[in-house]
N, C-alpha and C positions, 0 to 999 in steps of 0.2 A: 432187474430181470435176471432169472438163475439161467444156469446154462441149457435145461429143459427146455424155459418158457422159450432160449433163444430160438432153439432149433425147432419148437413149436412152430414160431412165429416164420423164421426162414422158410417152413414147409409150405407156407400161406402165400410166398411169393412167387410161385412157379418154378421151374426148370432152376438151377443157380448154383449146382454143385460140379463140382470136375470128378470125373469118376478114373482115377491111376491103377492099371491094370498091369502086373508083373508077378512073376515067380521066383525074381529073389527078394526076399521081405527086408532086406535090409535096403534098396531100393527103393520101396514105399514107405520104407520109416523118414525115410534120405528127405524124398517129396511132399509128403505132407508136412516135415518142420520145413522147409523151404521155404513153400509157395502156399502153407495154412495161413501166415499172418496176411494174406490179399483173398485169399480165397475161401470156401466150404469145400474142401478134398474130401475123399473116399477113394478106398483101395480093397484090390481085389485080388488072390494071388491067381489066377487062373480061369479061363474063359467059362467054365461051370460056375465058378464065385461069383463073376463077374454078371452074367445072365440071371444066377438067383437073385443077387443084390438088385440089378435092375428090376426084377418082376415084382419086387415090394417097394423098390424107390425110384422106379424110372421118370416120375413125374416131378424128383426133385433135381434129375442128372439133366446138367447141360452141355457138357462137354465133355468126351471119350477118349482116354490118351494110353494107348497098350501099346506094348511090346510084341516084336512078330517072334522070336525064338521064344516058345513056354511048351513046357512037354503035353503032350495029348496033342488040342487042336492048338492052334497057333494065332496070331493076334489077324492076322488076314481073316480068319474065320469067323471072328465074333464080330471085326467089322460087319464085315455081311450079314449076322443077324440083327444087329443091331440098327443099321440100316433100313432092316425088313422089320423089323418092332417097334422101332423108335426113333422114328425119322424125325423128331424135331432135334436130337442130337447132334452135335459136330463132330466128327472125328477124326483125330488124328492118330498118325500109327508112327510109334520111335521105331530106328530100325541106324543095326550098325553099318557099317560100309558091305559087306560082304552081300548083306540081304537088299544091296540096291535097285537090282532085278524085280526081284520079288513086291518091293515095295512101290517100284514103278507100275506095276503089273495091276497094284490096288488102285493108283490113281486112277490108272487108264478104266478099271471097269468100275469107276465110283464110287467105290467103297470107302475110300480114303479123302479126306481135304485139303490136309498138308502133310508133310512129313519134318520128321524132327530125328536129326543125327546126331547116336549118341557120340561122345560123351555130351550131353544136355549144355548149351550154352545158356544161363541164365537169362538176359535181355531177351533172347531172341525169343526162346520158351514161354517165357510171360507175357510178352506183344502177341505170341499164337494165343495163348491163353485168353486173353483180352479181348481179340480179335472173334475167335472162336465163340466167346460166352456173347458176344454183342450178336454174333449171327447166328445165336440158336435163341435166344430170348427174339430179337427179331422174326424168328419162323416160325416162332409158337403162337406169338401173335399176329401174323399172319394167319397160322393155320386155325387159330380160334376164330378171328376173324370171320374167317371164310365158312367154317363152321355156325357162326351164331348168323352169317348172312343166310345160307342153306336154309338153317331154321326159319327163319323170318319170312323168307320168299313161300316156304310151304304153308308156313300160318297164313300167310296174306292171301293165296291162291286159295286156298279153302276159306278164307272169311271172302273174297271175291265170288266166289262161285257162289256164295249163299247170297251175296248181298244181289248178285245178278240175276239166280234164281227166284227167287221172291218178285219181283216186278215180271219178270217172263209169264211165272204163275196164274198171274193176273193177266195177263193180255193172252194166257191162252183160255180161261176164264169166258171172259167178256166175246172171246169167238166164239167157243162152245155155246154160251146162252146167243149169241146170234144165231149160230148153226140152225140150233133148237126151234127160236123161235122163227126160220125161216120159212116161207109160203109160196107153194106154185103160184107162180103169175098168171092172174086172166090171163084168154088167149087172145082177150083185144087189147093188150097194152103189152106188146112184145118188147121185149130189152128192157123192161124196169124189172129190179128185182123188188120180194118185197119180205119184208119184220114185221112182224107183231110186236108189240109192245104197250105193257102192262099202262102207262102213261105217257102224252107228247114229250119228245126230250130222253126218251131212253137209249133210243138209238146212238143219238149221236152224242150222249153222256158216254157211252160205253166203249165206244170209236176214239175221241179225243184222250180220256184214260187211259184208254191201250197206247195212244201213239205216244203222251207223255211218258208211259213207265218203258218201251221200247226204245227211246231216244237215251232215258238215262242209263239202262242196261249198256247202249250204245258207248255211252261216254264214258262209264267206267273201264271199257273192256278198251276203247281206245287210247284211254290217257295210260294203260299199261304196255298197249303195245308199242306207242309212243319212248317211253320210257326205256324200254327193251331195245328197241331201235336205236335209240343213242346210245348206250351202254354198247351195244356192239361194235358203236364206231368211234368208241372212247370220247363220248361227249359228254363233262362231268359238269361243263362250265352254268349250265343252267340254273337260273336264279330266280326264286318264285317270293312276290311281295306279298302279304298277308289280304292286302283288301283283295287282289288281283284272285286270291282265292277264296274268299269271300265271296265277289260278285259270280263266281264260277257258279260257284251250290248256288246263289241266289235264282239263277239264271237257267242252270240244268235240271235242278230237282225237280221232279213228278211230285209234285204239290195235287194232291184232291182240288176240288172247284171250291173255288173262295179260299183257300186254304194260306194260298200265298200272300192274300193281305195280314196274315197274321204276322207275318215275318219284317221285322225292320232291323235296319245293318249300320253299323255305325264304323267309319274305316280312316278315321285320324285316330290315334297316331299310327299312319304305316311304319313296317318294318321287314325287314328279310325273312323268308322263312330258310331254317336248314334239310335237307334234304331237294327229294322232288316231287313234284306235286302229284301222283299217283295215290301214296299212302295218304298224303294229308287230307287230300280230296275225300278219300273214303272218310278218313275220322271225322272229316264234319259234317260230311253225310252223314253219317251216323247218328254225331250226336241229335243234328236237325231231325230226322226220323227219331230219335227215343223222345224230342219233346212233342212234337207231334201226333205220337202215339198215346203221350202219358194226356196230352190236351183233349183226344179224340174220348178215353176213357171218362173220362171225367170234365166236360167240357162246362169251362166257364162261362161267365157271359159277354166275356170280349178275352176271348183266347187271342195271347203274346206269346211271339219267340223272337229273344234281342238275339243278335248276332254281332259283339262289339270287338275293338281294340284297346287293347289296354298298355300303360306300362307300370307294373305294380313292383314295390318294395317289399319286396319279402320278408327283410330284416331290419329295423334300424343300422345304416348308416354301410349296406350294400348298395350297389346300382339298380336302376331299376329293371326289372325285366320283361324282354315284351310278354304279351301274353290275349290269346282269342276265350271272350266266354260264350257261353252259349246259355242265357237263361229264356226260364218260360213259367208263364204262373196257374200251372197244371197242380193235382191232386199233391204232389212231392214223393217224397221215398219215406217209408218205415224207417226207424233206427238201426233196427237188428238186421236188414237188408242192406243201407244205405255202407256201412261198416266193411263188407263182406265185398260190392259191386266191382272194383278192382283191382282183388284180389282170388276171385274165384268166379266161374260162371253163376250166375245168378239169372235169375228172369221171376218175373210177376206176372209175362202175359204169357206163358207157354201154349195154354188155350189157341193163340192167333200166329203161332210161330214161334215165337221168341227164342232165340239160345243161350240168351245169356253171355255170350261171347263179344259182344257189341263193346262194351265200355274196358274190359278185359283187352280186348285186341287195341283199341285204343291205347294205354298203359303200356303195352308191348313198343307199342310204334314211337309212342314218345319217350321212353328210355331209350330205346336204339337211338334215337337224335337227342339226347343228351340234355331231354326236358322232362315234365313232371306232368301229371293230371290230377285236378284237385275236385272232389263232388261235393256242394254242401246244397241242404236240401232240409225242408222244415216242412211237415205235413201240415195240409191247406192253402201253402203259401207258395209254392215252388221249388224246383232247381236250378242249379246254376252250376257250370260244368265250367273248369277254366285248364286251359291247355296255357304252360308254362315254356318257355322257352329260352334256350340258352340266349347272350345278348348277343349283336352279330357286332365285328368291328365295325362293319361298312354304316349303321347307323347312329344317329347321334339322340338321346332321350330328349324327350321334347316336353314330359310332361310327365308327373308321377301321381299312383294312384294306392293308398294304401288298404 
């Protein structure tokens, strides 16, 4: 690798360089042969170099180390922008004996994180430096962190709100046609109300409907608030087992009439899931609604949806991993779709809603926990959707499935 690809490549690993900021250049020559064979140095003679250099490389500086006497603005100065621009930075400020004031003056309002009194003690310089680069790589990813969690929560609230919307739709649906077909009651049968309806069984087809799809509304929006609720009171410890989420959808889904017999759950080999069961819950509602939908479109003559545990080998001669699939032996996917599904919204039933976001958001959920989703899918014959998941220490494989 030339010394391009090097710095190519170093660019690729975030924040990792020491940015040496001073006005006598024979000082920065001094610093960078020092402390270049441990480090990626850059130098700047002056708080304008200093600020340009940052605004084309700030995403490779992790550590900030200026001098407070430079003619113009002074190293106190840039601390504070820098600060205010580029707070994954650490900074430090050298400063002689005389500018002790001054340089107290930074700690005190923050700007500053250590100080360093010239003449430069080498040990001690390079321990800040060390110290320094662990805690600004440290805050970056925290702060990405915190940033792809942001993301995530807004994705999830807007794929909740649809998934929640969608069944309310219906149950206010099914009252509007009660509304409709409501009837003044004779005046000899006082206190009964009364429905019209088109055949015996419509009524209370349309009753038990609504209360199924308002119960899972119900359960979605609780198992979040749920979720919320211990994250406020620092409760990470929660441990959710695969069947345990399994028989959840088994048990919560607004299943249509008869619908539920399609469904069978296979729940050896258990295993830990990671995260909490908020998200996951949704994903497999999900998926159980896209095979149910694709079953409804194209209904066979003994419409199946498996819901199993797996532990599968991915590779010759890795571990195995757990893993939930979800098949059903509906119409299947097109090629030129099936390619595309989790990697871009997609949708085939737009006609009845669809957004295409379903298996999409899916894919999101399970990279954030540090597993995979796999679609294979044969026209005529079905899908089969398999959620992968990292292996947990706490279980022990019991069984492999290639």
């Amino acid at each position: 690798m030339n010394a391009d690809d090097t710095g190519a490549a170093r660019g690729l690993w975030g924040p990792h360089s020491i940015l040496m900021v001073d006005d006598e250049p024979q000082a920065c020559k001094w610093f960078a042969r020092l402390y270049g064979n441990e480090f990626t140095v850059l130098t700047a003679a002056s708080v304008d170099e200093a600020l340009a250099l940052l605004g084309e490389r700030g995403h490779e500086v992790a550590v900030l180390l200026t001098d407070f006497a430079m003619p113009g603005r002074d190293g106190v100065a840039l601390l504070g922008e820098v600060r205010r621009l580029y707070p994954h930075v650490a900074r430090l400020l050298v400063s002689a004996y005389a500018d002790k004031d001054v340089a107290m003056s930074a700690v005190n309002q923050g700007q500053v994180e250590k100080i360093l009194e010239k003449p430069l003690d080498d040990a001690l310089t390079r321990q800040a430096l060390r110290e320094a680069l662990t805690t600004s790589v440290r805050r970056t990813r925290d702060q990405s962190l915190i940033a792809r969690r942001e993301s995530a929560l807004r994705e999830t609230l807007g794929f909740l709100a649809h998934e929640v919307t969608s069944p309310l739709a219906t149950v206010r649906g099914y009252l509007s046609a009660m509304r409709e077909n409501h009837r003044d009651q004779p005046e000899a049968n006082g206190g009964m109300a009364y429905i019209a309806q088109q055949k015996p069984g419509d009524v209370l087809f349309m009753i038990e409907a609504a209360q199924r799809r308002a119960e899972y509304a119900q359960s979605l929006v609780s198992t979040f608030v749920q979720t919320a609720r211990d994250a406020s009171l620092g409760d990470t410890s929660a441990s959710l087992r695969a069947s345990e989420l399994v028989r959840a959808v088994q048990s919560e889904y607004p299943f249509d009439a008869g619908e539920s017999g399609w469904l069978s759950v296979e729940l050896e080999p258990d295993f830990t899931l990671p995260g909490r069961r908020d998200l996951l819950y949704l994903v497999l509602c999900t998926l159980v609604k896209n095979a149910l939908m694709a079953l409804r479109a194209e209904r066979p003559s003994q419409p199946r949806v498996h819901v199993g545990l797996q532990r599968v080998t991915m590779v010759p001669g890795l571990s195995p991993q757990p893993a939930v699939r979800v098949i059903d032996n509906g119409p299947g996917i097109a090629p030129e779709v099936l390619q595309r599904l989790t990697r871009e919204p997609v949708t085939t039933r737009a006609e009845s809603g669809g957004s295409g976001m379903g298996l999409l958001f899916c894919q999101r959920v399970m990279t954030t926990l540090g597993g995979e989703i796999a679609v294979h899918s044969i026209q005529g014959q079905g899908t089969t959707v398999t959620l992968y998941f990292p292996p947990s220490p706490d279980d022990t494989p019991v069984e492999e499935t290639r």
